[in-house]
N, C-alpha and C positions, 0 to 999 in steps of 0.2 A: 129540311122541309120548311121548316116556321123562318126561314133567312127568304127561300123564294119566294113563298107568301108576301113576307114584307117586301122583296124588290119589287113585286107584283105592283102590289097598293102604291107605293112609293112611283113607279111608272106610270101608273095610271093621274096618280095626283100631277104628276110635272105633265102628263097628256093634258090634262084638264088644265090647267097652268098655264100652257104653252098657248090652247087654243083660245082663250080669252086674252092672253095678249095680242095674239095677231089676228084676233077677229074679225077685225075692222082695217085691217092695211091688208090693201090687193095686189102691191105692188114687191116684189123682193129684188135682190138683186143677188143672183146666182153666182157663183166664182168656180172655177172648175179648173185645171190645170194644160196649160193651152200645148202645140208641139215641141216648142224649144222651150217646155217646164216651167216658165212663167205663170202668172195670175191674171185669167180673165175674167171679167163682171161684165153681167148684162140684167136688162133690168127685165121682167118675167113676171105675169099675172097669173097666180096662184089661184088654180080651179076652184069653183065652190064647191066644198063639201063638208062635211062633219071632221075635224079633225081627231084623228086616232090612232095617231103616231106617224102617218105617211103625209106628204106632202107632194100636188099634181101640178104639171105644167104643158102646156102645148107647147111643140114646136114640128118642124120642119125636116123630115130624115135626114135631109145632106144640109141641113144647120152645122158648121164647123162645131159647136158643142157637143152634137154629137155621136163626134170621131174621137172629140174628147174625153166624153164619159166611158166607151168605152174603151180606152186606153188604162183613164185610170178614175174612178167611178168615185172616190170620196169626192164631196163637196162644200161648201159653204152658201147658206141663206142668210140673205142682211135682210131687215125688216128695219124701217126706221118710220115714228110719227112724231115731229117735231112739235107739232099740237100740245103734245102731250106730253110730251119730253120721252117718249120712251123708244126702246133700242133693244132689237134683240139679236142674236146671234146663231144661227144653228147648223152643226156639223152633221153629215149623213153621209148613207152609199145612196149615188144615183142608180137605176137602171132604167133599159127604155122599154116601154111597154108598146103594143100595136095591139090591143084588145078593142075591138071596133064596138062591143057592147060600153066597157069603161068611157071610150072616146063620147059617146052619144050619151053619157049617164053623166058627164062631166060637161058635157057640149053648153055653152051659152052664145048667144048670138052679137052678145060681145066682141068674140073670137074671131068674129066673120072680116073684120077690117085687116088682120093678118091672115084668115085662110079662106078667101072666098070661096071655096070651094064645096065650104062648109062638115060636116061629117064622111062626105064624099072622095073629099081630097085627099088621091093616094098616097100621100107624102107626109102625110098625119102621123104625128108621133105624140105618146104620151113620155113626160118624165117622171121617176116616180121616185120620188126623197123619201127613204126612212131614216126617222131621224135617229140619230146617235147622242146628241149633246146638242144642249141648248142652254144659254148664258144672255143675261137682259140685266138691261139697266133701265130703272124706272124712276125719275121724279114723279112723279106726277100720283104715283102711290102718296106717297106723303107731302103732298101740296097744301093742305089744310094745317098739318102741322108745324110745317115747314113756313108758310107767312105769319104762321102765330110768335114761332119764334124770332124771326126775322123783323117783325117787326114791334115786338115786346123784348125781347134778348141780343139784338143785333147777330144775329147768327146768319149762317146760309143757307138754304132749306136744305134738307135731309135728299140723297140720290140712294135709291134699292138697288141693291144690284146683287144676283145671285146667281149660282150655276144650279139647272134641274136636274136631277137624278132620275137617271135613264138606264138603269138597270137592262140588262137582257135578258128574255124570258126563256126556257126553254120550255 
């Protein structure tokens, strides 16, 4: 019992973790496993919402993605903010959702340039990423640190990089 406790907290901290990193990048780039088993990325604006382990995406029912999710549903999320130097990575099961309440509770007007149709548009699909694994690499964590030495030490700056612990909860 005191092991699922701790995976608990332990999940919750890399939820918390995960969501301050990709706070601010709207932008992912999805990879999903195409017909002839190859690697396909597309680039995918990540709904606004509170993250808490799942991750939303619009798209289009007969979007060849998909056909591919459900085929074979693991995926990959790339986030990247050169800004910043930071980089993150996240592995999940896709699935596709049609909840027309989710859809309008996710809805931005943003969205409208890819689905004029707006909430309306029968062909409205949600994607729903939970995540499994996430792994980031950060300078920009220790940038202060990093030019003090660099430029007192001749060093290189320090690069974070960690994989989050994503325990499952039952």
């Amino acid at each position: 019992m005191d092991q699922k406790v701790s995976d608990s907290g332990e999940r919750q901290k890399s939820i918390e973790a995960l969501r301050e990193l990709i706070r601010d990048i709207h932008i992912a780039m999805l990879t999903t496993r195409s017909e002839d088993g190859g690697l396909r990325s597309r680039p995918m604006i990540t709904a606004q919402h509170e993250f808490e382990g799942q991750l939303w995406f619009f798209t289009h029912a007969d979007d060849p993605k998909v056909s591919e999710i459900v085929k074979q549903s693991a995926v990959n999320l790339a986030y990247a903010d050169p800004e910043r130097d930071r980089y993150i990575s996240i592995t999940g099961q896709a699935e596709l959702v049609r909840d027309k309440q989710k859809i309008e509770l996710l809805w931005t007007e943003e969205l409208k340039q890819w689905f004029p149709q707006g909430c309306a548009d029968p062909s409205l699909t949600l994607i729903c990423v939970n995540v499994s694994e996430a792994e980031y690499w950060d300078a920009n964590r220790n940038q202060l640190r990093g030019i003090f030495r660099e430029l007192f030490f001749e060093t290189e700056p320090e690069l974070k990089h960690d994989r989050l612990k994503w325990a499952e909860t039952a």
